[in-house]
C-alpha positions in Angstrom: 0.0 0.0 0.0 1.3 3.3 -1.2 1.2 6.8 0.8 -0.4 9.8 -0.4 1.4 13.0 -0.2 -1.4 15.4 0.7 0.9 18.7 -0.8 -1.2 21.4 0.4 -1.2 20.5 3.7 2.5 19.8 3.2 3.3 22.9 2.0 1.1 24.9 4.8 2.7 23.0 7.5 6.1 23.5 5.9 5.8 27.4 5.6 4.3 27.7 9.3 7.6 26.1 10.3 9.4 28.2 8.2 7.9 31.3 8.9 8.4 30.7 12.7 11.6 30.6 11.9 12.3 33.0 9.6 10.8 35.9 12.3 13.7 34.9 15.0 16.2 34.9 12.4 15.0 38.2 11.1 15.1 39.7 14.5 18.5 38.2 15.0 20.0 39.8 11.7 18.5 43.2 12.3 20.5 43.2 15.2 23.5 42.4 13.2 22.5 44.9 10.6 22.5 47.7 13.7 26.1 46.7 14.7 27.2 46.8 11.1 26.0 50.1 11.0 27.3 51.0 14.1 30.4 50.5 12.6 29.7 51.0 9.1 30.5 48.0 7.6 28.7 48.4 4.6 29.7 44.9 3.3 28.7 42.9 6.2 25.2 45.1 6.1 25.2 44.1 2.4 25.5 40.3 3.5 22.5 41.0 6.2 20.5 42.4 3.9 20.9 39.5 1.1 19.9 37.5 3.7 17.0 38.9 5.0 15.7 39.0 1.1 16.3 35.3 0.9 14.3 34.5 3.8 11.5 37.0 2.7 11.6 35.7 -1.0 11.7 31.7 -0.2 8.0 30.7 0.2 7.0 31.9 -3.2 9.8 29.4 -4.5 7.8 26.4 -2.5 5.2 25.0 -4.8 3.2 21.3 -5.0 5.6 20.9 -8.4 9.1 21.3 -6.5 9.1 18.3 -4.5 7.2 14.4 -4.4 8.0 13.8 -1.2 8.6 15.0 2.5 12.5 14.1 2.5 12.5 16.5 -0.7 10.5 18.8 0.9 12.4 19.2 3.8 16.0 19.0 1.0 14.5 22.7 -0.1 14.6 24.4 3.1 17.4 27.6 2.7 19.7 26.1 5.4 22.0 28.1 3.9 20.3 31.3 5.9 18.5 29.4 8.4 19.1 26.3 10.0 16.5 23.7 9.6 14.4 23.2 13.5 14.9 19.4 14.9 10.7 19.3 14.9 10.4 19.4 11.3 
């Protein structure tokens, strides 16, 4: 007997994880964005800011056609800006 993928509710569970997330991380990095311009390190605020855009621009990229399964789900989270919680 196969599984069925419901990918709606998938996708909605992913992006409340995400989106949990993605508002500590935000408030972390606007912190680091005030220190960097505290000291006016315009590259490091440059860094912040690609950053922060990554983590606002990532759920439009999440769609029922970019993964068949949870593992590849979970494979799309941006762990490169945000680490991926234990729970999902």
């Amino acid at each position: 007997m196969s599984k069925f993928l419901h990918k709606e509710k998938a996708i909605t569970n992913f992006l409340s994880t995400f989106k949990r997330e993605r508002k500590k991380r935000l408030s972390d990095l606007d912190i680091e964005f005030m220190k960097a311009l505290e000291t006016n390190n315009t590259t490091q605020q440059s860094e912040i800011a690609n950053q922060k855009n990554i983590l606002r621009d990532f759920p439009e990229t999440i769609t029922e056609n970019s993964f068949s399964t949870l593992d590849e789900l979970r494979s799309l989270w941006p762990s490169e800006v945000l680490d991926l919680p234990n729970s999902w």
